[in-house]
N, C-alpha and C positions, 0 to 999 in steps of 0.2 A: 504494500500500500504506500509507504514511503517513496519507494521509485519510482512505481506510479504517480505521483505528488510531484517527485521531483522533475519528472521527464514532460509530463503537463507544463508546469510553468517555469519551464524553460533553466531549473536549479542546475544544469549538468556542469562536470567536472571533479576535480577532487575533491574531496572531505578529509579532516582530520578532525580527531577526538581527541584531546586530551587536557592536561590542568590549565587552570588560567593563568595566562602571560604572564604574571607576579608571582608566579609558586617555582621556584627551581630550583632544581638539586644538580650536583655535582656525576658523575661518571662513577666515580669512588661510592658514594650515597648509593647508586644504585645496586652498584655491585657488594657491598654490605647489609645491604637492608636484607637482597634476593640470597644471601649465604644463612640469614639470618632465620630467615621464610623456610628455607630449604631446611634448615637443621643441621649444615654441616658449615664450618669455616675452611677457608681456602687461607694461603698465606699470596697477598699480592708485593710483588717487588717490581717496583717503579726504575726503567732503565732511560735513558735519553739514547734518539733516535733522531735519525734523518727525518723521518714520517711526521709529517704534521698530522697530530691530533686533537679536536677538540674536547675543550675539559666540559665544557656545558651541550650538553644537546637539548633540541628545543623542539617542537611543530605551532606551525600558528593556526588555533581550533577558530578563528573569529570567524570565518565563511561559515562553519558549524551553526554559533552562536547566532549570528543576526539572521540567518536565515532560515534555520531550522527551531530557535530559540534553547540549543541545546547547552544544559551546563555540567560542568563534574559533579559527578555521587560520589566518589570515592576516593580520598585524599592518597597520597605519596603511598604510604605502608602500604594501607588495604590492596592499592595497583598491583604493589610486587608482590602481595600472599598470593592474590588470586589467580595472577601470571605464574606461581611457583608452584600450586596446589594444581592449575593446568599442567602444568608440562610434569610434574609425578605423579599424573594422574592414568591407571592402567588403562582408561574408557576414556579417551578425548572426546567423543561425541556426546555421550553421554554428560559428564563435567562441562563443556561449553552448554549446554540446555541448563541444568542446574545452576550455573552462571548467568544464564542468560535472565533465569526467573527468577532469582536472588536481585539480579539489577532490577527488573521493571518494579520488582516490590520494593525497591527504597525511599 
């Protein structure tokens, strides 16, 4: 029904989801929280490198926001339990349904 919506008035192209432009964590943050989630710790050791890397990654959700009126339910943590409890999860389809009906009820 959505794409039907969006194909109607003319919504086409990307979409992103994700926190509001004011909430941002580090690369590092990520990858602790998700060790955290997980139940196992890793040991990370920071080398310098030709490779440019970014320390912050970002998406911009506003095309989401004004025009779909969509906003985040689930702050920093909750993202990466539920990204971590997917990906140890024996039944992915299964788990993305239960995810799926966990979100619309928030």
């Amino acid at each position: 029904m959505l794409m039907q919506n969006q194909i109607k008035s003319g919504l086409q192209g990307e979409w992103n989801f994700g926190p509001d432009f004011n909430c941002s964590f580090t690369v590092n943050d990520l990858i602790e929280n998700f060790c955290q989630s997980w139940g196992q710790r890793v040991k990370i050791r920071l080398q310098s490198n030709n490779l440019k890397e970014s320390e912050y990654l970002s998406i911009n959700s506003s095309h989401s926001s004004l025009n779909l009126g969509w906003k985040q339910k689930l702050d920093f943590k909750q993202s990466v339990d539920w990204t971590s409890k997917w990906y140890k999860s024996s039944d992915p389809e299964a788990m993305t349904k239960n995810q799926i009906h966990h979100f619309i009820a928030l």
